[in-house]
N, C-alpha and C positions, 0 to 999 in steps of 0.2 A: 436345410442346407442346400444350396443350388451346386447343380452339378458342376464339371468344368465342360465348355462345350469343344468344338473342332475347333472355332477359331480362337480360343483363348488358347489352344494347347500349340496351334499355329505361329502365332507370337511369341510363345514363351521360346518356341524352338529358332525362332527367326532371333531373339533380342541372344540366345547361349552363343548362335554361331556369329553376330556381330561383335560379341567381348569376345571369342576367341580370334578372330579376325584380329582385334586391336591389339591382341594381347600379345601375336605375332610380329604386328607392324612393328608394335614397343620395342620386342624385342632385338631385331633389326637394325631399327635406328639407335639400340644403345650401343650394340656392337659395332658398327659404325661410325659411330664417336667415336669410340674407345680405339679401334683401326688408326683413325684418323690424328687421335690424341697423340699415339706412340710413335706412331711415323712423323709427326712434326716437330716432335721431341728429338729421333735418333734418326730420321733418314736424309742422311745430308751425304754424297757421294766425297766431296771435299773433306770435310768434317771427319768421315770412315776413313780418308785417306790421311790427313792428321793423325791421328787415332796410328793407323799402322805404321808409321816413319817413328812414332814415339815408343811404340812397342817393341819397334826391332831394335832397339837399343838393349833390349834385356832378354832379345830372341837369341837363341844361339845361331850364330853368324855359317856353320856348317850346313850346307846344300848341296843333294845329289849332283854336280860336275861333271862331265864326262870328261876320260882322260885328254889332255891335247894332243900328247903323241904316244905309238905306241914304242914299246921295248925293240931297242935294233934287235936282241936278239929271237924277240917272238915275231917279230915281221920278217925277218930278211935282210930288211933295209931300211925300217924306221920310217920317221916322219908321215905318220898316219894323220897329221894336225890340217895339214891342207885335204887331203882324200876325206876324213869326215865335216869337217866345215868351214866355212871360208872366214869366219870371224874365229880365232880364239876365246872362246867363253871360258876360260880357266883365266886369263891375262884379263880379261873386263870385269871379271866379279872381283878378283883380288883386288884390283886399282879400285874399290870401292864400290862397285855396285851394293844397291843398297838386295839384301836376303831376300827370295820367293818367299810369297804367302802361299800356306798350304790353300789346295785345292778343295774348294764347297765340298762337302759329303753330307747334304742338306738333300731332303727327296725334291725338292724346288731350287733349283739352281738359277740365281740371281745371276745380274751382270757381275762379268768378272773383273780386275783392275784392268784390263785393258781396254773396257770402253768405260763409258759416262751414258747414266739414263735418266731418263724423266719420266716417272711414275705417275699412272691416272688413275684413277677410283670411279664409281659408278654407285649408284643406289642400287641394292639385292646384287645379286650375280650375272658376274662382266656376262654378258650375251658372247656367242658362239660367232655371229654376225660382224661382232663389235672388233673381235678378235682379228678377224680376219682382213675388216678395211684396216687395222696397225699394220697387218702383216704384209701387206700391199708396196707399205715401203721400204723398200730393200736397199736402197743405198742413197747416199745424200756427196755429189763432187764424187771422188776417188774413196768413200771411204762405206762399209759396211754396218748398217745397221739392223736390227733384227726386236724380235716381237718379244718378250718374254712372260706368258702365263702368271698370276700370283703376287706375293706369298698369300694372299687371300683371296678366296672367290670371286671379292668383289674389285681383284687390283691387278694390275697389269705394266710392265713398262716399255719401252722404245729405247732399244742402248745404241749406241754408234759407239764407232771404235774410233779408241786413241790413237791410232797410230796402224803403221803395214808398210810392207814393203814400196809404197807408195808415196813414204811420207806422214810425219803426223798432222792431225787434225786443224788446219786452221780456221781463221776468225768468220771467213766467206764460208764454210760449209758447220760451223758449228750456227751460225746466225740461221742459218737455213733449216739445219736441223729444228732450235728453238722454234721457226715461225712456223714450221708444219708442224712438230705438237701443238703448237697452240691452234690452228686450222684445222686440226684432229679434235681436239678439247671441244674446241666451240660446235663443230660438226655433229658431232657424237654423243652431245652432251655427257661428256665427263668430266672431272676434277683433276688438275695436275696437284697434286701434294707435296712431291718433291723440292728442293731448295730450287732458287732460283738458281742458275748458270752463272756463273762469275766468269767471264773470258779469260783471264788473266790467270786465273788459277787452271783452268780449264790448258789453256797453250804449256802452261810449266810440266802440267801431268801427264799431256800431250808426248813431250820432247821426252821427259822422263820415261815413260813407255816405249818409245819409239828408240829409245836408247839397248833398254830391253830385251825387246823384239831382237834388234840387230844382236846380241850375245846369244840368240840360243836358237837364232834361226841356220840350218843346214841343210845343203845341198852332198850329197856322196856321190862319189863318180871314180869310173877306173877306168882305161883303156882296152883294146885290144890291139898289140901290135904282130904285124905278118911281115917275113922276107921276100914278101911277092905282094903284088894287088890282084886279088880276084877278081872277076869279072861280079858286075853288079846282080846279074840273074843267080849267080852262086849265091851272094849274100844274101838275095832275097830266099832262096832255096833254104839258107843255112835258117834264117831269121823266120819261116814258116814252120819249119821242124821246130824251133826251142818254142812257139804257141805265139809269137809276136805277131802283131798285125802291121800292115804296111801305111804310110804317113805318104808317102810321095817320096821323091825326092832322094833316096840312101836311108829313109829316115822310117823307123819304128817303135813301134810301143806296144806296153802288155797293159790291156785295157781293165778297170776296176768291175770285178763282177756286179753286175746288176746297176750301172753307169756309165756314163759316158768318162768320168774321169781314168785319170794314165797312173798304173801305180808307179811306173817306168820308163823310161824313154832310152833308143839307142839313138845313134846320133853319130853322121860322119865326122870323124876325126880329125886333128888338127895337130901341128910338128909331130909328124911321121907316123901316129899311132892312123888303124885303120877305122875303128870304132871307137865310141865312148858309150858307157855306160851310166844313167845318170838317174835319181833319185832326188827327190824333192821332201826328205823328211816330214815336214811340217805337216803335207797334204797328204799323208798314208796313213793308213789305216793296218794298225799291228808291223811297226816299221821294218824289226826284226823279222818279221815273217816274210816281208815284202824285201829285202833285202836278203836273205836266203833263196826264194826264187828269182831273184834278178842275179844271182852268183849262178846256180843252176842252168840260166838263158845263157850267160856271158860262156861258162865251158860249152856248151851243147855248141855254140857258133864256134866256141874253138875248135874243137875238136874236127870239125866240120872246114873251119877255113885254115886249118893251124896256128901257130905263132906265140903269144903270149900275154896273159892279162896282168897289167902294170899299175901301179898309182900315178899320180902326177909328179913325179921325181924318179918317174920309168925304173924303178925297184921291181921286179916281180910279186907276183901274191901269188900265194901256195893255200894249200888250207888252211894252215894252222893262223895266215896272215889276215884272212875272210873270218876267221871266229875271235880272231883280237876285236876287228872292227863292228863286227855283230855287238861285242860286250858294251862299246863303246856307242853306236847307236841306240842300247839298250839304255845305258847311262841317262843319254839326254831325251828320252822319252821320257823317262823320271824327273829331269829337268821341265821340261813342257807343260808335265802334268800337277806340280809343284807349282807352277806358274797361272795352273784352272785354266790349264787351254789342253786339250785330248788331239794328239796328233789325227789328220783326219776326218775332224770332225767338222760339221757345217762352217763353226765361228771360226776353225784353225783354217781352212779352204779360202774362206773369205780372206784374212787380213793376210795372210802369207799368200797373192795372189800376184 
């Protein structure tokens, strides 16, 4: 019997690691079919949107609301409906707004119904690289678009939003959106998988959104009114004691830790109040908390220049009148987040901009 020598035992070891090679590749490529199979089966943004106009017909039609106004007799003087938002969202969802979709609780948090994306694929796992020229574009016209990781290694999308304070989406920035994925795709060598873009459908979910937006987006604001006008180095005196920083002009703000964003802004006043107090909902982070220290800055300057902090129907606000509208900002954070938008967050920043 001939022995085996070094280089047959060579071979043998060269020919195990080229089947387990293949055996990997297979593997891969089946899983990637199978990716590819399901998502051109189920991943149609249109489609999902179908899909939940038909469902809410048998959703229960009850959603967190925040009050419109509050009780004359817990405020003072009522009519907290204009001081928490300048749209009634109680009068737009009743006249039929169609129900929120609850909010993703997926550890992969896809596009939410307020934009439209177009998903790309790759062979093995999206590169690090690859990620980052998507993430390069940040907005397409007036409107905010963003990168988003997944649901698979090997997949990734480009969402733009439907709609913002800007207006929703038209034909000229969705065309554009389309032709730079596909100037991505070709670039990058990756695979768009998602449905084509239907314009038409695209504009209706557009308006639809943007209908939306408009019922839960809020501004809060109060005044401060005095029987005298301070001199402006006072104010600024009074506005450095409460932690505010100075803007130019009459004009301050209390700046978002560890950003450049305003969780607040003061703001010289207009018919007869001396200050306004004002809040941007949408863009805070923990509203409720950001509106307890914006009540907190609003006394510290009282006390400091006197007079009285008022809503927009120069009612007084007492304590008890700040924790009705705390509950009620608390409200439509639940609303927001009902909606898969997080007050605060990157995508809330962007479209409420």
């Amino acid at each position: 019997m001939e022995a085996i020598g070094w280089d047959s035992l060579w071979v043998a070891l060269g020919l195990l690691a080229l089947g387990l090679l293949l055996a990997v590749g297979l593997h891969n490529l089946i899983e990637l079919r199978q990716h590819r199979g399901a998502n051109a089966k189920s991943f149609s943004l249109f489609r999902r949107a179908r899909l939940d106009e038909q469902q809410e017909d048998t959703r229960s039609s009850d959603i967190p609301v925040p009050e419109a106004s509050a009780d004359k007799d817990a405020s003072g003087a009522g009519g907290f409906k204009q001081t928490v938002a300048r749209t009634d969202a109680q009068a737009v969802f009743n006249a039929g707004l169609e129900p929120a979709v609850q909010a993703q609780t997926s550890s992969v948090a896809g596009p939410t119904r307020f934009e439209v994306a177009m998903q790309f694929e790759c062979l093995g796992r999206m590169p690090e690289a690859v990620l980052d020229e998507l993430r390069t574009v940040r907005r397409i016209g007036s409107k905010p678009v963003r990168c988003i990781p997944g649901p698979g290694f090997h997949q990734a999308w480009l969402a733009i939003a439907l709609a913002g304070r800007s207006g929703f989406l038209n034909l000229l920035e969705l065309d554009e959106f389309s032709a730079r994925c596909e100037e991505l795709a070709a670039s990058l060598e990756l695979t768009i998988t998602s449905a084509p873009l239907d314009p038409s459908e695209v504009v209706r979910l557009a308006r639809h959104a943007e209908e939306q937006l408009l019922a839960i987006d809020a501004q809060v604001q109060f005044s401060l009114v005095t029987d005298r006008s301070p001199s402006l180095a006072a104010i600024e005196k009074a506005a450095k004691s409460a932690g505010l920083l100075a803007w130019g002009e009459g004009r301050f703000f209390m700046p978002e830790r560890g950003s450049d964003d305003i969780v607040f802004s003061v703001l010289p006043g207009d018919q007869g109040a001396l200050l306004t107090f004002l809040m941007d909902l949408p863009r805070v982070d923990e509203p409720v908390g950001a509106w307890r220290y914006m009540v907190q800055a609003a006394q510290s300057m009282q006390q400091s220049l006197g007079g009285e902090l008022v809503d927009e129907r120069n009612a007084v606000l007492d304590d008890r009148a700040f924790a009705v509208i705390a509950r009620q900002i608390q409200d439509r954070e639940k609303v927001f987040l009902a909606q898969g938008l997080v007050p605060g967050s990157d995508l809330a920043k962007r479209i409420f901009t």
